[in-house]
N, C-alpha and C positions, 0 to 999 in steps of 0.2 A: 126310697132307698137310692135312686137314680141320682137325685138331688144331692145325697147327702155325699154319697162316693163322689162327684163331682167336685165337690166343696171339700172334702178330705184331698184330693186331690191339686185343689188349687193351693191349700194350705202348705199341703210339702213340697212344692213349687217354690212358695214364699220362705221355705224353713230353708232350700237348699240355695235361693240364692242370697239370704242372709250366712249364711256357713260357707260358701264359698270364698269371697271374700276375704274374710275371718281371718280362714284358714293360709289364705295366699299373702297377709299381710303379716303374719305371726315368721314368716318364713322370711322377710324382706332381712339384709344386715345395713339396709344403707343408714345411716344417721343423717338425716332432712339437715340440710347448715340451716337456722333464721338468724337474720340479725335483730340480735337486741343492744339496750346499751349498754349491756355489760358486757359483749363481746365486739363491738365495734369502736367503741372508744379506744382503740389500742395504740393510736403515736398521735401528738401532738396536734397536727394536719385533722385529724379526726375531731378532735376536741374543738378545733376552733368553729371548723362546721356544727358541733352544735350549739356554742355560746351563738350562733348568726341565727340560730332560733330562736334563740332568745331575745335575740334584737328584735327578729321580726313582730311577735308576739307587741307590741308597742304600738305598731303602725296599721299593722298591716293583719292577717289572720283569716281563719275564714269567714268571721264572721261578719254580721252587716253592722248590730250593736258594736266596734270593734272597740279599745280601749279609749283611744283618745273621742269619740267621740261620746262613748259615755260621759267624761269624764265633763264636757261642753252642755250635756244636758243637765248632771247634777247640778252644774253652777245655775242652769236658772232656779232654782230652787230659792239661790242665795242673792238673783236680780243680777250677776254678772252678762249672763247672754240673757238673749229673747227669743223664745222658739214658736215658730208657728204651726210645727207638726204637732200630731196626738200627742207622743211622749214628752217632748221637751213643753208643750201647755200643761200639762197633768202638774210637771214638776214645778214651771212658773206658779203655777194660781196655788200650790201647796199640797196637793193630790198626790203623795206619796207613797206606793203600795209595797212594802218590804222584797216582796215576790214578781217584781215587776221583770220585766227582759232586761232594763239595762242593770240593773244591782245585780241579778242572777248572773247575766253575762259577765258583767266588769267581775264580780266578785273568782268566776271558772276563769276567766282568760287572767288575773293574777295571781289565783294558786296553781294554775296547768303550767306558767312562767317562773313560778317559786319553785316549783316541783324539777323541773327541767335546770335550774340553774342549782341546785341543790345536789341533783342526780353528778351534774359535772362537775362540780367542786368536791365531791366525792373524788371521782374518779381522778382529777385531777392529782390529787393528794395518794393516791394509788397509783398511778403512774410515776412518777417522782420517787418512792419508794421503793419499786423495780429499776428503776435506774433507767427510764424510757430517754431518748434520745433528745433534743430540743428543748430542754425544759426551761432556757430564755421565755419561749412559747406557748410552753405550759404553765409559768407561771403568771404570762402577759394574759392568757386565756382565762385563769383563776382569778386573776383581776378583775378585768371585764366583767366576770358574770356576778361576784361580790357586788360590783356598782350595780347592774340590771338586779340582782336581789335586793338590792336597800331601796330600786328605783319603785319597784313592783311594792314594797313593804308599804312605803313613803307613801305612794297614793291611795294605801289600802288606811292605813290608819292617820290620816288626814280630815278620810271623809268618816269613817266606822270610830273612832278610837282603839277599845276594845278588841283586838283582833285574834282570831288564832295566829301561832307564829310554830316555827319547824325549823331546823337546820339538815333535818334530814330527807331523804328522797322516799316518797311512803311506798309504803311493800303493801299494805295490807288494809282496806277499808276501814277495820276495826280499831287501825292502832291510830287515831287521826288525833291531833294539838286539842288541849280544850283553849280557850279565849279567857282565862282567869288570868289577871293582871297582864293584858296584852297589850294595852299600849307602851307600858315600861319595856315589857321584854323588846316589845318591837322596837323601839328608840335607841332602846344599846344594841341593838342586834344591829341597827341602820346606823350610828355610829360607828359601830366597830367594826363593819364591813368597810365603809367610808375609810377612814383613816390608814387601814391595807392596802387599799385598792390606793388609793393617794400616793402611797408608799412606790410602790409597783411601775405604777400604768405610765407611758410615755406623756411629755406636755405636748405631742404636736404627730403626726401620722402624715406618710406618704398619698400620693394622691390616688392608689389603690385603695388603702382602707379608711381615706377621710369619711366621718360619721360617728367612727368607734368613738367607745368613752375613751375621754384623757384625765391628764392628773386633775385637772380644772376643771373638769367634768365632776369629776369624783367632791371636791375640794367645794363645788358651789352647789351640791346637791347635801354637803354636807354641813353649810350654812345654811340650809332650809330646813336642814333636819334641828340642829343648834334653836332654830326660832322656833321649831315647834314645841321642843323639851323644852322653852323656855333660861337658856343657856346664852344669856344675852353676852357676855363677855368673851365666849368662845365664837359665836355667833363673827361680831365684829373684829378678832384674830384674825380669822380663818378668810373674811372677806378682804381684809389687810392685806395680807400673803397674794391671796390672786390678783387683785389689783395694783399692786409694787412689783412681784416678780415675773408673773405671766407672763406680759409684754402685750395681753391684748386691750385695745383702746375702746374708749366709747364712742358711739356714732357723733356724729357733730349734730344729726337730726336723726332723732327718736325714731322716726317713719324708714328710719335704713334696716331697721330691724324686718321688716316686713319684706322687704326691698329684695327682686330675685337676681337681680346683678350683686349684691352683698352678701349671699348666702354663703355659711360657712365661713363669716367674716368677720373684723371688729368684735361688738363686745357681745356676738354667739358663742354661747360654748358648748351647750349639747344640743340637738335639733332635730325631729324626725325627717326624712328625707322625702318629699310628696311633691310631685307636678303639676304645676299649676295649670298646666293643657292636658286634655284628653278628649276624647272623643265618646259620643254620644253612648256606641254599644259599649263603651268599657264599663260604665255605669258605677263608676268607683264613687265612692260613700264619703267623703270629700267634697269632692266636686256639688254632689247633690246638695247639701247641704249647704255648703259655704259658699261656694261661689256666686256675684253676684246673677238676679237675673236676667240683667241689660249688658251683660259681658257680651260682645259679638264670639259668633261660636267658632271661626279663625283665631280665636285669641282661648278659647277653650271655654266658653258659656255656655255650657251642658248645665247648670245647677240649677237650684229652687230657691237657693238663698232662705233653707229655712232657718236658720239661727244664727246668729251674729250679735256681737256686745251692743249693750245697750250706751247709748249716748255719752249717757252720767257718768256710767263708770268708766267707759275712754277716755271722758277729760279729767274725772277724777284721780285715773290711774295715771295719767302721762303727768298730771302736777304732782302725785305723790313722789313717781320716781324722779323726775327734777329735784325734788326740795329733799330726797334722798341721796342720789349725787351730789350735791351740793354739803351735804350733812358727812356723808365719807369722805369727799376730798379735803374740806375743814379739818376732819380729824385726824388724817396723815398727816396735813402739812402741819399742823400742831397739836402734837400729841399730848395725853396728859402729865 
């Protein structure tokens, strides 16, 4: 009996400090503010802040698989690089697991990127409609992320075909794209983003926001889009156009493109931004990988130099583009 009243006892202890509470928060009037982005997106200045997410989502993220490095290891698959880690061996010798980190990862970090650029071009077009102030700015910002949408499409149905595709920002787990005729929908969805944002986007940026996408940017992602639909004639247009009007030149040596005195320069036109020095605790996923590892570590040789192109295809690739400039400049200066 002693036991039990004890134990009744502790229980309406437990009843009254759950009712407590209860009761004291049923009485609160305040309204908690959160930011979400349906209420933060509210002028221009806002908006650009999250198209820079969407930039970062490219290079950078939290990840360690991050995009472009995925992106180095699918290619051994195809003999472009050589990798000597686990994953990028798996994918050389043909050891391909659907379910792997890097397809799992690449595949979330460009629909968490589609979803985010989707989400602002939304809002974009909602703000414009209120008559929000700057809309130079929100139109330059719905530009942008149109190009980072068709960028994120582009790499996704390159390597998958087949893709899901969306213009919308998803509410609801349930209500998710099926991948039925996704490589079409994704082509004209990446063209038609492309040829907007072309429209829009400035050819050239101060040296605050040098990196963004420009017209040219837009314009030569959408001659890679043209060669993928196989649109050979729109293809060679469109490469026309940036190379008569742009005004940007090609390197007189091929190795300038590498080159960190030329960056941002010549015949670059979109480029992710990454530091060739860093130091040992930054342990940035770059470095690890690329860099050589006889670099002296004053000059930034923290790497392991696990993956880098293979021989063939460096010389292969540098004689294709010679004998491809050479094939475009022929066909400006005589057209047919």
């Amino acid at each position: 009996m002693k036991t039990y009243k004890k134990f009744r006892y502790y229980r309406l202890l437990f009843f009254f400090a759950i009712a407590i509470p209860l009761v004291g928060c049923s009485d609160l009037e305040e309204n908690p503010d959160f930011t979400t982005q349906d209420n933060f997106f509210a002028t221009a200045e806002q908006l650009e802040l999250g198209v820079n997410a969407v930039y970062d989502g490219i290079g950078y993220g939290r990840d360690w698989f991050n995009h472009y490095y995925d992106r180095f290891v699918f290619e051994c698959l195809v003999g472009y690089q050589v990798g000597w880690e686990k994953g990028p061996l798996d994918f050389q010798n043909g050891n391909v697991n659907p379910s792997d980190d890097y397809i799992a990862t690449y595949w979330r970090i460009s629909y968490e990127n589609i979803n985010r650029a989707n989400a602002i071009i939304q809002k974009a077009d909602q703000l414009k409609e209120e008559g929000a102030p700057n809309t130079a700015l929100i139109d330059r910002v719905k530009a942008e992320t149109m190009f980072l949408r068709a960028f994120y499409y582009y790499n996704l149905v390159r390597y998958f075909d087949n893709i899901p595709v969306t213009t919308q920002k998803t509410e609801s787990d349930k209500d998710l794209p099926s991948n039925e005729n996704g490589k079409r929908l994704a082509l004209d969805l990446i063209e038609d983003d492309l040829i907007m944002a072309a429209a829009v986007l400035p050819e050239s940026y101060s040296s605050g926001n040098v990196g963004r996408a420009t017209k040219w940017a837009a314009m030569a992602l959408l001659v890679k889009a043209y060669l993928q639909d196989e649109k050979w004639g729109e293809a060679r247009t469109t490469a026309e156009t940036i190379m008569t009007e742009s005004g940007l030149d090609l390197f007189d040596d091929f190795a300038q493109n590498f080159s960190v005195a030329d960056e941002n320069t010549g015949e670059r036109i979109f480029e992710a931004q990454v530091s060739s020095s860093a130091n040992s605790g930054e342990n940035q996923n770059y470095h690890q990988h690329f860099i050589p590892g006889d670099l002296p570590n004053d000059l930034g040789g923290v790497g392991w130099h696990w993956i880098n192109s293979t021989q063939a295809f460096g010389k292969n690739m540098i004689q294709m583009i010679r004998e491809l400039r050479a094939l475009l400049l022929v066909s400006i200066l005589q057209p047919e």
